[in-house]
N, C-alpha and C positions, 0 to 999 in steps of 0.2 A: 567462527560465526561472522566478524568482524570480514577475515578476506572475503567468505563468500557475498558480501553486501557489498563491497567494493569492485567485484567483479561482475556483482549485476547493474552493477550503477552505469562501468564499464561497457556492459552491453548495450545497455539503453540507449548509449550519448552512441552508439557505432550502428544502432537500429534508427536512430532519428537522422544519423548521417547517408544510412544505405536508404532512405525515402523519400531523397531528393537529386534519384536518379534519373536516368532520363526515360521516354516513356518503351525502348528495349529492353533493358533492366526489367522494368516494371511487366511486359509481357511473362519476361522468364521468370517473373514471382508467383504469378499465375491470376487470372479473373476468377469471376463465380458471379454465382445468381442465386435467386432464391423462389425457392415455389412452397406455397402455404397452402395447407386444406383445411376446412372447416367443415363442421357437421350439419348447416345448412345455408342459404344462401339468402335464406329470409326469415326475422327474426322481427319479435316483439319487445316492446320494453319491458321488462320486470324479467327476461330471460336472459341465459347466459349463451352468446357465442363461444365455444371450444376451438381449437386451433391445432393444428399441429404443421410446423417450419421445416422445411428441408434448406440447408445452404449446401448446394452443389457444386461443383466444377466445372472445368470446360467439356468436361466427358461427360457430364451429369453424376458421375459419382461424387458423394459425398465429398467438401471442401474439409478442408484443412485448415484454410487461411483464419477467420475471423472465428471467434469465440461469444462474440456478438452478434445480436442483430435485432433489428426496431421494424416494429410494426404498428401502421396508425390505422386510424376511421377516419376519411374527409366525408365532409359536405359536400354537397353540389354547389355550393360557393367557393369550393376549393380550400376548406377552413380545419383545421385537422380537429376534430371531438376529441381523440384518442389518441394517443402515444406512450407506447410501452417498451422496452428492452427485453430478451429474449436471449435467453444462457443458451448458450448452442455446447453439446457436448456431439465430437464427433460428426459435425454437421448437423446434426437434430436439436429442435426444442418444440416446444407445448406451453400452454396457456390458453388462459379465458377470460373474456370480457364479460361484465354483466351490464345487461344496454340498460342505461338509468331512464328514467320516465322524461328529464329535461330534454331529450332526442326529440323530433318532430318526426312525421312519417314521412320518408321520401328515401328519393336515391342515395346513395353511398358509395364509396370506394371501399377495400382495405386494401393498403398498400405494405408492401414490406423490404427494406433492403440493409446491406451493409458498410458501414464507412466506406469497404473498401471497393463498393460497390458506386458510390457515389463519385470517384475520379473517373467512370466510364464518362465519353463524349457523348452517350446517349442511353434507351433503355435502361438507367440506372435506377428498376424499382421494379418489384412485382404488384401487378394490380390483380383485382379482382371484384366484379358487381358484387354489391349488397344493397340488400332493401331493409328496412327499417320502419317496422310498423306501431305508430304508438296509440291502441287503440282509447285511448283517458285525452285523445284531441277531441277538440266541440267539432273541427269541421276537418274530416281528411282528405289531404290533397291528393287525390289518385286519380289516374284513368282504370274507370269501371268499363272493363273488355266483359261483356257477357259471352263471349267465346271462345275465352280462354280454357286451358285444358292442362294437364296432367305435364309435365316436361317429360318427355320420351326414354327417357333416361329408367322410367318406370315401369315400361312395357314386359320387360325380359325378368323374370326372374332371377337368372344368372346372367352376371356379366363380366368378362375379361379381357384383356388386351392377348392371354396367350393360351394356355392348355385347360381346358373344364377343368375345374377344380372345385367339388362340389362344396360346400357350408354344411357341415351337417348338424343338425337342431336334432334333437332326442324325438319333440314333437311338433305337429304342423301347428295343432291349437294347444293354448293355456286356459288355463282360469283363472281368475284375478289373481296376483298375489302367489300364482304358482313359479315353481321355480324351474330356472329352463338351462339347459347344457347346449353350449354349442362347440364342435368338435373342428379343430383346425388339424388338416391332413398333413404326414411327413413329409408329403409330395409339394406342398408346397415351395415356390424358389425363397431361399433364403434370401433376407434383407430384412428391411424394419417396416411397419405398419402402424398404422388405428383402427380401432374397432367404432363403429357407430350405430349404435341401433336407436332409432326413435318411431315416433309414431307416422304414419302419410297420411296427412289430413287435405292434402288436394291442393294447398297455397301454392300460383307455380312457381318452382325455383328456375333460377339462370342457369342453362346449358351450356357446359364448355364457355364457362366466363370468365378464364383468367389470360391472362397475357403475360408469359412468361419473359425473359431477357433474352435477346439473340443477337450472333452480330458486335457483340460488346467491345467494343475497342475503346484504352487506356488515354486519357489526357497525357499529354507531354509531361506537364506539373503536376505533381502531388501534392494535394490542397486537404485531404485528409486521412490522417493517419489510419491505418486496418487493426484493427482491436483483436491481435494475434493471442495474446497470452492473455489477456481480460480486459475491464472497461480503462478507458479513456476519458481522463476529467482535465478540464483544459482552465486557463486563467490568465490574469494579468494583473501588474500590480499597476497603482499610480500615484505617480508621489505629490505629497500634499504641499510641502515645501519644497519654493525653486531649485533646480541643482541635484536633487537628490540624486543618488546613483542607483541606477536598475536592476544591477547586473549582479549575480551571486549570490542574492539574498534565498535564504531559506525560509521556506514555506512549508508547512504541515499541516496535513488533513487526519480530522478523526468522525469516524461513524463510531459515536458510543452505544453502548449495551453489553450484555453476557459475552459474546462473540465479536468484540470490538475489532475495528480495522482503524491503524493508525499509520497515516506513513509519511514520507517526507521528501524534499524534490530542493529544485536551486532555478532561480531564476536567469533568463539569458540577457542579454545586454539591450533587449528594448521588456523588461520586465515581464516576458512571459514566462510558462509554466505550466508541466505535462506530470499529471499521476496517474501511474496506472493502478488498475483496484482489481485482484485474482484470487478475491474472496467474497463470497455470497453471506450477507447479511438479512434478516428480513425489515430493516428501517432506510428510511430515505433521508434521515435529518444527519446534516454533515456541516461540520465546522472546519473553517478554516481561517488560518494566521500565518504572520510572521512571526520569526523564531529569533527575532533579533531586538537589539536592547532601542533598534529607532523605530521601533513599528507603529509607534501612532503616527509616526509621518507618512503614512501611506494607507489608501485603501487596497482592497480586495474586489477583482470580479470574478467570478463565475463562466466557462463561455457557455451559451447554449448548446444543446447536441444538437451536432449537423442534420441538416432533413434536405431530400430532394428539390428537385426546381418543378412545381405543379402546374406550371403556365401552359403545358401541354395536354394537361389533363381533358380526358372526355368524356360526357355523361350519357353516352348514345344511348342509353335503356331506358325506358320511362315504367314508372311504377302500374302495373298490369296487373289488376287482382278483380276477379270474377265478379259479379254480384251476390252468386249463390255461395262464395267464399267467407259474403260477412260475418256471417252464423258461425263459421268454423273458427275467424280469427275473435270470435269473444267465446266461444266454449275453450278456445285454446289460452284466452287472456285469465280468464277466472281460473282456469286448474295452473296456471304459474303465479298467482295473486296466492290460493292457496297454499300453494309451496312454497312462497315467500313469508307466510305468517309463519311456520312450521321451522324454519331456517335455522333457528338454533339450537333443532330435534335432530338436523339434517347437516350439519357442518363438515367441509370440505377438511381434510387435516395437512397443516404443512409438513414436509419432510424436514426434519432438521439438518443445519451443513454439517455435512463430517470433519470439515477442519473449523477445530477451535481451540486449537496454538495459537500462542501470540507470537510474535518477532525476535520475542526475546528469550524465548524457551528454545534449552533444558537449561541456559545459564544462569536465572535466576534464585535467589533463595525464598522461601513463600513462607508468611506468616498466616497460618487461619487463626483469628483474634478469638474465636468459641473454645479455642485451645489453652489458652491465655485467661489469667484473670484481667477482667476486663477493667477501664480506667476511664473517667468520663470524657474525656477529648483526648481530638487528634495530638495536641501535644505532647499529653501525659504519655498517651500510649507509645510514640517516640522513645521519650525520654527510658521507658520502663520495660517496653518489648522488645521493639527491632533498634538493638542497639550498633549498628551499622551505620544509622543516622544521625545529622545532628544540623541544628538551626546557624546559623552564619547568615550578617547582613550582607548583600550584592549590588554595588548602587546604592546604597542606603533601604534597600527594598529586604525584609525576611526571606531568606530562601533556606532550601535543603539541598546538603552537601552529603555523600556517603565516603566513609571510612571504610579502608579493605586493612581491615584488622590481621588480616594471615599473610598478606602481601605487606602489607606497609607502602602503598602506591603512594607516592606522592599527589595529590591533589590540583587538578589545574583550575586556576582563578574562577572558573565558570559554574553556578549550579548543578544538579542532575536533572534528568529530564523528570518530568511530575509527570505521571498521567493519574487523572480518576476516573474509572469506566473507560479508559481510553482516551479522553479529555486533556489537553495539554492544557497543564497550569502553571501559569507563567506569573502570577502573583498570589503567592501560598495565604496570604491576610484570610483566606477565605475558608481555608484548609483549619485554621488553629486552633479555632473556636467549634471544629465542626462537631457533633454529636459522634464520635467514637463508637456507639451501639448499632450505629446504618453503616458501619463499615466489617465488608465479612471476611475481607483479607487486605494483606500488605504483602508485595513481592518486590524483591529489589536485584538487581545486577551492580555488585560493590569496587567495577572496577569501568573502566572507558568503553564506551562501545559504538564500534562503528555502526550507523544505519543511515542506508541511500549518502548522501551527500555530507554529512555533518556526524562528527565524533563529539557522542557525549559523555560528559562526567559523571557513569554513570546511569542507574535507571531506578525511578519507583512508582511501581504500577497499584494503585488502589483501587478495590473492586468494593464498590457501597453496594446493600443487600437488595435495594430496588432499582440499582444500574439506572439511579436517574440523576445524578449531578448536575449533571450540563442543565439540568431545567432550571435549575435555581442558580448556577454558576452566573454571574454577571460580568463581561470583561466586551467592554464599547468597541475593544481594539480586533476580536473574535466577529467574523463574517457567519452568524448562521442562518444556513439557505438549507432548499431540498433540491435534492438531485434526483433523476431520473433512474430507478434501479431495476434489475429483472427480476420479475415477477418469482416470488418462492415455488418452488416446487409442492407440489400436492399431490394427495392421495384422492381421488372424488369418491365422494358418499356413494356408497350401495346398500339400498337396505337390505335385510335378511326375517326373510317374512319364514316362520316355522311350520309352515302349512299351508295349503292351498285355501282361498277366501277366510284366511285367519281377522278377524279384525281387532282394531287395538283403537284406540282417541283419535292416533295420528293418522288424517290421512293418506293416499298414496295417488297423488294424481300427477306424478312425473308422465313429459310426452318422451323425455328423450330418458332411455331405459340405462343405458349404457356410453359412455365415452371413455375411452380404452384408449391413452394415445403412447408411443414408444414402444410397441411390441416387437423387441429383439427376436427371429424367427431363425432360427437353426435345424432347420430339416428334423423336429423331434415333434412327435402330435402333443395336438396343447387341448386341453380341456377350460372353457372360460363359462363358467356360471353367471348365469344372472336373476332377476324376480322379474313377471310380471307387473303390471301395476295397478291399479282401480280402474283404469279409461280401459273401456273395450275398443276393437277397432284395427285396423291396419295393420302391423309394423312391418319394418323394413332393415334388416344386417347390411349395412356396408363394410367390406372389408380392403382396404385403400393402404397403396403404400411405393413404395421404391426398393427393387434389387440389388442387392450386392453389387448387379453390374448395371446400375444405372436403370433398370427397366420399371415404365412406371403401371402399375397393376391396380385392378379393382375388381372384387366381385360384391355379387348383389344377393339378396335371399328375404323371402316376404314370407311373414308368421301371423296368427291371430290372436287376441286376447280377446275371450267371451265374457 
């Protein structure tokens, strides 16, 4: 375990070396772009925009390079509302904003790109118009077009960029609350997709509003890193007393909770410092320190995530809504006011990460203390369970040392590492006295062990039963901030209505039926169910996506609910 940590370290310092090449290199590592869809182009406050990210290549196929990517909302002051991170698996990711009522009604951008998008000399960003309606303003700023009309985009029933490829729905019309089949053909070209079905309430959306990347050419210098293998968390130390040295100090970051991420890096001789993070947590709150016995002579900063240069940005659209649209945008304001009372009837579910290994598994030995007669503190239980342990002052300071009883390792001068929850605890005082009953295990590694940059004496990991330490943990010399994280995976609410106009308390005034994003398509027919919903009226199937070979597809298909 030890080598292989040594030889990722290895790699990292030969990865930070290969991306300060020159900008030839940097062609043959290859560009990308990124183009984003969304389920509509004009939105209210109290609803959710859905999303679904392609990061492509210079063929349009699917990128390889970045495992990241960030997407924001500006103003038309150019001021970002919104900024999110975006797990790309294979090129692809998804996600949703919920537009909060503090919005104003006006123009928008969404913008989306990748570190490694941002050393382009230009076009480093996908944009896209949004409009942004928040009808709970006393006075909205709009140009009232009473000429405005339907976006054309809505004329055709079907629509494709290649072979008819029909949508087929079981039936044309529903009844409320009925349930509806819609059948994706074999003939379809493989590649991945979104499903969008909502309601056409007439609001006009933007036509071919995005502005894709082209032309991309690489800056000479590489001024940001490409977030190949996972996020990028950036920093710097500065020392509080004259003289201090910058150079090699150790630094460690932890995201505590159930699924801890805990890691560790070395600083370079003007005291910076790169972590990278290739594990999905669902918390943003992240602690970070020195790992060394001078650490209060120094602080911590954080850097911010990189973001594009906006100074070119253009707001050539202006907001165009009908007058005979106003009626629509408050019967469409109240059935999402609705469905936001109902929200905790209606809950979205996260996907949990499949990896919840720690760093230090399978070498650890694990004590579950419910296994154990239990002892009122951390120290009794030491002394009485995991006898591997044992108390030693360091510095004059209490610390814990582990004994390898089967080995007989000689011991080096230095502690073991403490985590609780993933928490690094570098002054145990806190630990001694702790309540022994909030802790649901002890796991220890009783011999040296390499990780990243620094061999420790040592490991003992504490897992408390509400994975909440670090809230009450006190240590001045501990940075904690929030970082910027991608958004968890979810599964979105579908109801399942047992009959056609069944009725129940809750009601059912969803406009948008379905959001379906990530559909894997392999030339096999797919059957996708869905329900009706209380609103009679229009709807509309979009079926939107990218080929295997790059080709980018849409069809269209309009149904009714009576």
């Amino acid at each position: 375990m030890g080598k292989l940590n040594i030889k990722l370290a290895f790699l990292l310092l030969l990865v930070n070396f290969t991306y300060k090449s020159t900008a030839q290199n940097n062609t043959a590592f290859g560009t990308e772009s990124v183009l984003v869809k969304t389920n509509t182009s004009v939105v209210l406050t109290g609803e959710t925009l859905y999303y679904q990210l392609y990061c492509l290549n210079k063929n349009t196929v699917f990128s390889d390079i970045s495992e990241v990517a960030y997407l924001e909302v500006i103003n038309d002051r150019k001021e970002s509302v919104y900024k999110t991170k975006v797990s790309l698996k294979n090129g692809i990711g998804s996600g949703d904003y919920f537009i909060p009522t503090t919005l104003t009604t006006g123009n928008y951008k969404l913008i989306a790109y990748t570190n490694w998008m941002l050393n382009n000399n230009q076009n480093n960003f996908f944009e896209k118009d949004l409009t942004i309606v928040n009808p709970f303003q006393e006075h909205i700023n709009m140009v009232i077009d009473s000429t405005s009309k339907k976006s054309e985009a809505y004329k055709n029933e079907t629509e494709n960029t290649s072979e008819n490829i029909p949508l087929n729905l079981d039936k044309g019309k529903y009844l409320k609350r009925e349930k509806a089949t819609l059948l994706l053909p074999k003939t379809l070209d493989r590649g991945n997709y979104f499903l969008n079905i909502r309601k056409i309430d007439f609001i006009p959306e933007y036509p071919n509003n995005e502005t894709i990347n082209a032309n991309i050419n690489l800056k000479e210098n590489i001024t940001v890193l490409p977030e190949t293998r996972g996020e990028i968390i950036t920093g710097f130390i500065t020392p509080k007393v004259a003289n201090s040295d910058l150079n090699a100090k150790i630094v460690t970051l932890s995201i505590p909770g159930k699924n801890f991420i805990f890691k560790t890096t070395k600083t370079n001789s003007n005291g910076k410092f790169i972590f990278l993070i290739d594990k999905q947590t669902n918390t943003s709150d992240c602690y970070v320190q020195l790992s060394e016995s001078d650490r209060e002579n120094y602080s911590i900063t954080i850097d911010k995530t990189p973001s594009p240069d906006l100074s070119n940005l253009i707001f050539s659209n202006k907001t165009s809504i009908s007058s005979r649209n106003l009626k629509a945008i408050q019967e469409r304001s109240l059935a999402s006011q609705v469905e936001n009372v109902y929200f905790s009837q209606k809950k979205d579910s996260l996907i949990e990460t499949s990896n919840t290994d720690f760093f230090f598994q399978p070498t650890e030995k694990k004590y579950n203390l419910d296994d154990f007669e239990r002892f009122r503190t951390f120290k009794e239980t030491i002394v009485e369970i995991v006898t591997e342990l044992n108390f030693k002052d360091y510095n004059q300071v209490p610390s814990l040392y582990l004994r390898d009883i089967k080995y007989n390792i000689t011991q080096s001068p230095e502690p073991c590492l403490v985590l609780v929850d993933g928490l690094q605890i570098q002054n145990i005082n806190a630990l001694l006295n702790y309540n022994a009953f909030q802790i649901e295990s002890i796991s220890v590694v009783d011999r040296p062990y390499c990780y990243g940059p620094k061999i420790f004496n040592g490991i003992v990991s504490i897992i408390t039963k509400n994975k909440d330490f670090a809230t009450i943990y006190i240590d001045k010399n501990i940075l904690k901030t929030t970082i910027l994280r991608p958004e968890p995976a979810k599964v979105y609410f579908e109801p399942k209505h047992e009959a056609p106009n069944t009725r129940s308390r809750i009601p059912d005034y969803r406009y948008q039926l379905l959001w379906k994003p990530n559909i894997a398509f392999k030339n096999s027919e797919m059957s996708i169910p869905f329900y009706a919903s209380d609103i009679s009226g229009d709807y509309e199937i979009i079926l939107e996506g990218l080929t295997e070979t790059g080709k980018n597809v849409r069809f269209y298909k309009t149904f009714k609910i009576e």
